[in-house]
N, C-alpha and C positions, 0 to 999 in steps of 0.2 A: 414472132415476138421475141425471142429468146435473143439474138443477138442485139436486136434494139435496147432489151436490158440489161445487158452487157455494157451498154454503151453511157447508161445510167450511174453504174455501180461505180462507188470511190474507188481509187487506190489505197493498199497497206498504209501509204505513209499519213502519219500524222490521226491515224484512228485508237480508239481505245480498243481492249484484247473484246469485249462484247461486242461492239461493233463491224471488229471485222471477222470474228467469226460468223456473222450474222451477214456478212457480203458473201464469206465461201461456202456457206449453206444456199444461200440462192443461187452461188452462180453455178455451183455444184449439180444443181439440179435442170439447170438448162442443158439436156443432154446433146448438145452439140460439140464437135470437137473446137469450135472457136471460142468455146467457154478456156480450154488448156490453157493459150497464153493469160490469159484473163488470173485464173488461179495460180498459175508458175509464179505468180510476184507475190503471192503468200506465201512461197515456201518455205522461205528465211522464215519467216516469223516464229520470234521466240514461244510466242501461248501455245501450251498444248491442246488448248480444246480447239485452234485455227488448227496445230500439224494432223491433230486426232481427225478431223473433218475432210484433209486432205485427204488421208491414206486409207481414209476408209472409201473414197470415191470414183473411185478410178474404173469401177465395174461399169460407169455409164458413158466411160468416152474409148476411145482405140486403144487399146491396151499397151502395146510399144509407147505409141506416142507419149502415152500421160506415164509412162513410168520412170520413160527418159525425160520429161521436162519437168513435173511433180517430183514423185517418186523417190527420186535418186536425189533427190536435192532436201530432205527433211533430215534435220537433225534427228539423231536414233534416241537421245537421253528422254527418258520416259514414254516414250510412247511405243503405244501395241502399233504394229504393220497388221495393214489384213489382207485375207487372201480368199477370194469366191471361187476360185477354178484353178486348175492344177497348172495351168497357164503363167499365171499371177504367182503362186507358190513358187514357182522354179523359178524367174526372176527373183523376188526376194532372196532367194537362200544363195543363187549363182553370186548374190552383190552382197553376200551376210558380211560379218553374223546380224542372224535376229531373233535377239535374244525376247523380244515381246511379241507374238504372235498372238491375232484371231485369225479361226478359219471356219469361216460362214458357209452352210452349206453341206449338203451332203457329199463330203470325203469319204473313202472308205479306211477302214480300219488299216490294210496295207497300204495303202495310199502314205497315209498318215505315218502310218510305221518307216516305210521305205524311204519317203522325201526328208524325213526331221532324222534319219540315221546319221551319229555321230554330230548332230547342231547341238548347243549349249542352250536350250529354251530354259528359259526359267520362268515364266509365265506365258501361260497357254489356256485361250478362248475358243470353245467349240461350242457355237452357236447355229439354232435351228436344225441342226443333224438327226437324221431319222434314220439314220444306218450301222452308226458304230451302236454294238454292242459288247465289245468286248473290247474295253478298257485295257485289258492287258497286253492284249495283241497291236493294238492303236499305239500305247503310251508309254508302254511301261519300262522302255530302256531310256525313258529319258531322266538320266541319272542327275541332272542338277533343274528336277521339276518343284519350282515351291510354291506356285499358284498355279490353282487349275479352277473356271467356269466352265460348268456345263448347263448353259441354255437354252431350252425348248429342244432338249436330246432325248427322246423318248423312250430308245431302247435301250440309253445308258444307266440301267439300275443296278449292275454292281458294282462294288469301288473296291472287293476285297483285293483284287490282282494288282493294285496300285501301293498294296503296304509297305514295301520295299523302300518306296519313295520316298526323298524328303519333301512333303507338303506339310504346308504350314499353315494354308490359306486354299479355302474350298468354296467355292460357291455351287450351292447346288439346285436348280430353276427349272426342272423337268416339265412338260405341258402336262398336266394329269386329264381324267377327266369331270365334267362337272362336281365338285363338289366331294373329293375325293383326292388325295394327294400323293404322291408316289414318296413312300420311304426308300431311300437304297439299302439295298444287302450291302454289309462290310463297310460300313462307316464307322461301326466301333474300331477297326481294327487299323485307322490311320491313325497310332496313337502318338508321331508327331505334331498333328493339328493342334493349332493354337487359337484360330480364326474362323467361323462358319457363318456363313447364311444359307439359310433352310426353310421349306415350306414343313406345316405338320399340318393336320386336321386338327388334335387337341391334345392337352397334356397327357402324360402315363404311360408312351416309352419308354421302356426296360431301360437304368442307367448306362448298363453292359453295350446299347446300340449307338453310342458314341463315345467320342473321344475322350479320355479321362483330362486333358488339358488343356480345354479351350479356355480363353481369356477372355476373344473376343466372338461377343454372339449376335447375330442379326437372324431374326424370328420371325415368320409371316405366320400368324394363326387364323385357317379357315374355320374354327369354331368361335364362337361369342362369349368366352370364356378363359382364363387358365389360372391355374394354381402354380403359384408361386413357391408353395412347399416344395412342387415336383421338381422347376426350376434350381432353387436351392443345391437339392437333394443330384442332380445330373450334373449339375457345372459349379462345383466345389471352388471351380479354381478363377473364376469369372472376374474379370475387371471392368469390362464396358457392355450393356446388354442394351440392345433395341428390339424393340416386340412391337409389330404392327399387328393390329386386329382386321384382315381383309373385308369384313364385312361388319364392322364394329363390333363392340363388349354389349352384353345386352345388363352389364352392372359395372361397378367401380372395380378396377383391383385391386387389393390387398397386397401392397410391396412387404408387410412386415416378415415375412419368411425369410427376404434376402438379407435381414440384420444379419442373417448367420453365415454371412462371404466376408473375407476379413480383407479381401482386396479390390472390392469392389469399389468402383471410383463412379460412375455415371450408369445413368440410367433412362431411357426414353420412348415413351410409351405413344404411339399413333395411335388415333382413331379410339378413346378410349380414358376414362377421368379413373384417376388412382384415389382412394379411401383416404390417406392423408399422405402427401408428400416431404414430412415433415418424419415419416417410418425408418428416414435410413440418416440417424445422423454422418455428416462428413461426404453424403455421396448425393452429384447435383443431377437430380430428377425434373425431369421436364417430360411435360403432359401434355401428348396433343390430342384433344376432342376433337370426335369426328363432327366435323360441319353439316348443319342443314341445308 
């Protein structure tokens, strides 16, 4: 069937950016290698969410082939390259710089270390890795690091070894287990961060366990609950805050704590109806209730 739909699919030309990323998602997925020429004619394409698609696909066809006909053919301006095997990594870096990197998969710490020696990364994706646990040894000479994800990284819970760093931008998405959430050690102590997304269980972390300068905060709360006071009283310096309730609020919440951010500009609350939206003059609050 897989080449038959191929045989289906439009051409790039004359498609809008949703639509043809929605041709390289399918033909992406027919893991035959006569899907290659098929995708090579998206490579040009300006949207990043078609280059984003490409370069992330390359783990399901022959790996020369699609990096000499893909690969090598994508404009580098905003977009992450990825890399599932140490195969894939050494081509990217032989034809660098790349300066955006994901790297899927269990890497090891030297791995990691040795292959990005002396590369200019400044954003770096470690996703589903169950191996690196030391941060330091993985990342920490990477002297112009200013975003780092760490997704479904299980044993990555310290971040103290990264202070050195300039990051400015942290995402942190640990897999915990049920109903239980991994805080990292030494996250207060990246006191360049300006930018976090974080999971917690519920408010009342010590202020001292983060950043004294983040601006921007994106919040997952596994409790049904949070105080805003605590909010306040953590992120002094706050401009934009999202707070999703993973399993919804089991009450409204009270934003009027955050009158007392004098730079707070936006505010957006998931899964979750606020007291009065009207609590923060000047700052535009939008509320989204969780659906039945």
């Amino acid at each position: 069937m897989g080449p038959l739909v191929l045989e289906l699919l439009p051409g790039p030309e004359g498609l809008t950016d949703e639509v043809a990323e929605c041709c390289v998602v399918t033909a992406s997925r027919i893991a035959v290698d006569a899907a290659i020429p098929y995708l090579a004619r998206f490579a040009d394409h300006p949207a990043v969410g078609v280059r984003a698609q490409l370069a992330s696909s390359w783990g399901r066809f022959d790996t020369e082939r699609y990096f000499h006909e893909v690969i090598l053919r994508l404009d580098r301006n905003d977009l992450y390259f990825v890399a599932e095997s140490m195969e894939q990594l050494r081509l990217l870096l032989d034809t660098g710089p790349r300066p955006w990197l994901i790297l899927r998969g269990d890497f090891t710490e030297d791995e990691i270390r040795d292959s990005l020696d002396g590369e200019e990364v400044t954003r770096l994706r470690l996703n589903r890795n169950d191996v690196v646990s030391d941060l330091g040894t993985a990342l920490g000479h990477l002297s112009d690091l200013g975003t780092l994800y760490l997704t479904g990284c299980f044993a990555a819970r310290d971040l103290s070894r990264l202070a050195e760093l300039p990051l400015h931008t942290l995402v942190y998405e640990p897999p915990g287990p049920a109903g239980r959430t991994i805080f990292p050690k030494g996250l207060g102590e990246l006191t360049a961060l300006e930018r976090l997304k974080i999971f917690i269980d519920q408010a009342g972390t010590h202020p001292r366990h983060f950043p004294p300068g983040i601006t921007w905060l994106d919040l997952s709360v596994r409790a049904e609950s949070l105080d805003a006071t605590w909010l306040a009283m953590v992120f002094p310096r706050l401009r934009h805050l999202n707070v999703a309730f993973l399993h919804g609020a089991d009450r409204p919440l009270d934003l009027s704590p955050l009158a007392a951010l004098p730079d707070l500009e936006t505010v957006t609350i998931s899964n979750a109806e606020v007291t009065d939206p009207r609590a923060l003059p000047g700052v535009t609050v939008t509320a989204l209730p969780l659906s039945h």
